[in-house]
Legacy VTK file of the C-alpha trace (Angstrom):
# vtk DataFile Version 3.0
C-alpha trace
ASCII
DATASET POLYDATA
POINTS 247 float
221.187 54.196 -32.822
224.338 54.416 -30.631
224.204 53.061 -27.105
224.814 55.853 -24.336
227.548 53.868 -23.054
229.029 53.653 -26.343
228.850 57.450 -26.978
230.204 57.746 -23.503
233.055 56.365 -24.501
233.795 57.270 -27.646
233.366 60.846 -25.856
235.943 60.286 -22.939
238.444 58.820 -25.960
238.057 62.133 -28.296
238.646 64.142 -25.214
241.409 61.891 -24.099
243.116 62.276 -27.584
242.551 66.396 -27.689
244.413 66.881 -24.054
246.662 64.650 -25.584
247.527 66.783 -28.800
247.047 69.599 -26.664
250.274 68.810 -24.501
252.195 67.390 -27.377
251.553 70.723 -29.059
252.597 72.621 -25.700
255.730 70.598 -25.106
257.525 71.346 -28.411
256.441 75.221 -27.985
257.721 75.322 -24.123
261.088 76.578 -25.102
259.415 79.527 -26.998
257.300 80.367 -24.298
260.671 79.640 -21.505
262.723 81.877 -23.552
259.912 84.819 -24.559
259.046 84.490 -20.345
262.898 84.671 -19.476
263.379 87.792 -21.301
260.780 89.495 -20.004
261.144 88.575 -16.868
265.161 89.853 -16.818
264.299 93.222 -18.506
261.446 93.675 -15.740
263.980 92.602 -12.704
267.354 93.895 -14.118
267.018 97.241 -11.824
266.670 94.876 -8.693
269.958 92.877 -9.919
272.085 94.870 -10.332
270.996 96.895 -7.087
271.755 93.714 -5.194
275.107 92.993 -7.081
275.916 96.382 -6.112
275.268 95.309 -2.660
277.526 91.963 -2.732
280.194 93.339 -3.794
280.087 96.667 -1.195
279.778 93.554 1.878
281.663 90.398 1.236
285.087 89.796 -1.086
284.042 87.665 -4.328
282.366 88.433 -7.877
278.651 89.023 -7.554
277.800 86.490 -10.274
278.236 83.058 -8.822
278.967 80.272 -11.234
278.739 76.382 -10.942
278.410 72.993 -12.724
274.943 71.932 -13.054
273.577 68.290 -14.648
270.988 69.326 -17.073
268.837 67.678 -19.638
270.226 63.900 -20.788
273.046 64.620 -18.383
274.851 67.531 -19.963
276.746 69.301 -17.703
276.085 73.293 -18.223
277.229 76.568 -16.080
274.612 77.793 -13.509
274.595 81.846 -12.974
272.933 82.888 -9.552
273.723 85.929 -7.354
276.593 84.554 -4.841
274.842 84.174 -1.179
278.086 82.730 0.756
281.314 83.876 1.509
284.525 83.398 -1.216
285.689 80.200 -1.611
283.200 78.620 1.041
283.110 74.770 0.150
287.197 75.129 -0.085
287.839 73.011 3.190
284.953 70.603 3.083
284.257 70.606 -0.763
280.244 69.917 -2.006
277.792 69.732 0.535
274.144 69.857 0.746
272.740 73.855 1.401
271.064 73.710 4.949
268.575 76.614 5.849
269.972 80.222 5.960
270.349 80.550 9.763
271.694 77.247 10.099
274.486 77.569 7.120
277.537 79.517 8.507
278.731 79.536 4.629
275.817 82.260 3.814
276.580 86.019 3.921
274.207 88.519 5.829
273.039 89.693 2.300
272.693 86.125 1.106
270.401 85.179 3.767
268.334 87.747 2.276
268.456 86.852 -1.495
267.776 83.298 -0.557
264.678 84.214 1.867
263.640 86.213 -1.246
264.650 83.789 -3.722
266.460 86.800 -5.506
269.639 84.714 -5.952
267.573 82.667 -8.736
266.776 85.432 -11.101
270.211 85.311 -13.208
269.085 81.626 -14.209
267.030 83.403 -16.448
270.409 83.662 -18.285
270.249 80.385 -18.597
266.953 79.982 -20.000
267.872 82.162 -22.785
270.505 80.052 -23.647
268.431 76.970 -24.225
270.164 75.069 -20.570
267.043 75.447 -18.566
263.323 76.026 -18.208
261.422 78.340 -16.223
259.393 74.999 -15.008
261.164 71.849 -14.041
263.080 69.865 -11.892
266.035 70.872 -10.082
269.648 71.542 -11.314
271.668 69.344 -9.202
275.292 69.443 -9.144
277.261 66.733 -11.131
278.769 65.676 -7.664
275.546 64.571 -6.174
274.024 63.083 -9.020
276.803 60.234 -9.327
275.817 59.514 -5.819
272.204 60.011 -5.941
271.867 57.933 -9.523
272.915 54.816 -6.720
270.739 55.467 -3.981
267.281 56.678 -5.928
267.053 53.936 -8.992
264.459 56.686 -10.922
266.823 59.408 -10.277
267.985 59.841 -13.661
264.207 59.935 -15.187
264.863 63.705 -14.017
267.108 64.340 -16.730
264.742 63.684 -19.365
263.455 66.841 -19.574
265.542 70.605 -19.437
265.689 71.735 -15.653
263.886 74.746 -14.039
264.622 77.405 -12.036
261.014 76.535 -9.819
258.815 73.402 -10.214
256.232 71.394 -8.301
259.177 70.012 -6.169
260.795 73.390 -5.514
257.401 74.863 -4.348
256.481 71.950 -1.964
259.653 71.261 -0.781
262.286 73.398 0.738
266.456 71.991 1.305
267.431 68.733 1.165
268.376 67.379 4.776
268.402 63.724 4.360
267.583 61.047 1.295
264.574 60.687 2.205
263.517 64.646 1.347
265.520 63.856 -1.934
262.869 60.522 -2.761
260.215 63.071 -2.219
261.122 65.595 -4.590
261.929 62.953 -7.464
258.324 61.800 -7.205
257.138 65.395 -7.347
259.550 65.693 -10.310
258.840 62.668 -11.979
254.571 63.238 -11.614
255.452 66.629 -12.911
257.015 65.652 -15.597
254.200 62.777 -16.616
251.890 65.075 -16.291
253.488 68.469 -17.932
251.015 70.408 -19.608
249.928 74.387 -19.343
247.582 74.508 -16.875
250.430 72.608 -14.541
253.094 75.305 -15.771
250.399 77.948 -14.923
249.596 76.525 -11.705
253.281 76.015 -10.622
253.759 79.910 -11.481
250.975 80.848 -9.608
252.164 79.245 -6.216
255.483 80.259 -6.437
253.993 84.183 -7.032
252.282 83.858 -3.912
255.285 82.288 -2.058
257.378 85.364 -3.236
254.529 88.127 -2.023
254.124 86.185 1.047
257.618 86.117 1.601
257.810 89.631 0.869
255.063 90.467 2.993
256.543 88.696 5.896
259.767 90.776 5.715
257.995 93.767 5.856
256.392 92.865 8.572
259.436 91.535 10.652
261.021 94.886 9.828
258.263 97.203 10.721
258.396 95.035 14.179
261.708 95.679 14.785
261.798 99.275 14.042
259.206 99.586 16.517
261.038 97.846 18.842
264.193 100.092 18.628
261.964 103.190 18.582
260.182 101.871 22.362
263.576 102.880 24.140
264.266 105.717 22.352
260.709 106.979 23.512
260.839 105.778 26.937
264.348 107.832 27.286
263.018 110.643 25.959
259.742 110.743 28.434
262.239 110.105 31.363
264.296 112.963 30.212
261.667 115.510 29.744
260.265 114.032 33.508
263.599 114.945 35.061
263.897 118.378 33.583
LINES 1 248
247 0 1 2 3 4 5 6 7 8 9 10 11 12 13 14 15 16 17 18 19 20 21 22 23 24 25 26 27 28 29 30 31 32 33 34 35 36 37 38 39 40 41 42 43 44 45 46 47 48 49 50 51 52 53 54 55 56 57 58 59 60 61 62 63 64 65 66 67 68 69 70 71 72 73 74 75 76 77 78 79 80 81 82 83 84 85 86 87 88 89 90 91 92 93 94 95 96 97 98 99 100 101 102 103 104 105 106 107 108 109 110 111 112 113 114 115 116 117 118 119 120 121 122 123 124 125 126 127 128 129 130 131 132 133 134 135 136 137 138 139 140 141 142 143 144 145 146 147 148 149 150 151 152 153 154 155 156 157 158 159 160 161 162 163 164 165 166 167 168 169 170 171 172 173 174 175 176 177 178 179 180 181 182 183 184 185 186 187 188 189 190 191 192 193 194 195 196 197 198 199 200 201 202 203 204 205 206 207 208 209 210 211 212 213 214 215 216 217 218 219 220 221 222 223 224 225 226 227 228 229 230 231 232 233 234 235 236 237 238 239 240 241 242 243 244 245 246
């Protein structure tokens, strides 16, 4: 008769080997399920694109479609599509430079600080997906500019580029800009732990949070709106009271 601590762990192995087929399975149908999600996805948000193209074009010069180099999987360079957020030609004095936050970037448009808060600007990637370039889940698309520098500095940098880039991922939802080298280390382990460990219940889990950043971020807007519609109505009011005093 079997020892228990045999059966132990000829039970942790089988289990080991089914997660194992399991993720194998998932990782050669993850472009089906990218590009089945992606369309989806753009038929479901196409009335909120185009309402915000609409609204690029009507406040700042430039097309409404902005397009750029991005370093994708095994280092092919592809075409990024996101809804522009800065002004025309923006990066034409000091050429590429690392995106700060939205109050602190002088380059981003009134309506860009919006799409970016919202993370609206993102959506057309699912272009992209469709076309094989990118994942919905994955590391970021960096630009071919600051991988050739980054490749030096970070020696498992390119380990990135193993797998398709996503438009969010564990970095992208515990993370926000890059500042300094260090916050650039931090997202490659993220990356690189994500992409050890990529399964479905991470891609699920990765959705998930960045749903709830989205509705939270939503939520927050609303709020900050609602405040200051309040506060524009309080003098209004007060005039009003004065005015009806005096007569």
């Amino acid at each position: 008769m079997p020892e228990p601590t045999s059966i132990a762990l000829l039970s942790i192995g089988t289990v080991g080997l089914v997660f194992r087929f399991m993720r194998t399975q998932y990782r050669r149908a993850k472009p089906w399920v990218d590009r089945f999600g992606a369309g989806v996805l753009l038929v479901v948000s196409s009335p909120v694109l185009i309402a915000c193209a609409v609204l690029i074009k009507l406040t700042s010069r430039g097309p409404a479609i902005y397009k750029q180099d991005r370093v994708g999987q095994n280092g092919r360079v592809f075409t990024l599509f996101k809804l522009r957020t800065m002004y025309e030609d923006a990066e034409a004095q000091t050429g590429p430079v690392w995106a700060a936050g939205d109050h602190e970037d002088p380059r981003v448009t009134p309506v860009g600080r919006i799409l970016r808060r919202t993370h609206l600007d993102e959506f057309p990637q699912l272009l992209n997906v469709l076309k094989g370039e990118m994942s919905l889940i994955g590391p970021r698309p960096e630009r071919p500019h600051f991988v050739s520098q980054l490749k030096g500095e970070i020696p498992e940098y390119e380990k990135r580029l193993e797998v398709k880039p996503g438009i969010t991922g564990l970095a992208q939802i515990h993370a926000g800009y890059d500042r300094t080298l260090r916050d650039v280390r931090r997202k490659v382990k993220l990356d690189l732990q994500y992409i050890h460990r990529m399964c479905w219940w991470m891609d699920i889990m990765v959705l998930v949070r960045t749903s709830v950043q989205l509705l939270r971020t939503a939520r927050e807007k609303s709020v900050m709106q609602n405040e200051t519609s309040q506060e524009e109505r309080r003098p209004q009011a007060f005039f009003s009271r004065n005015t009806k005093m005096r007569k």
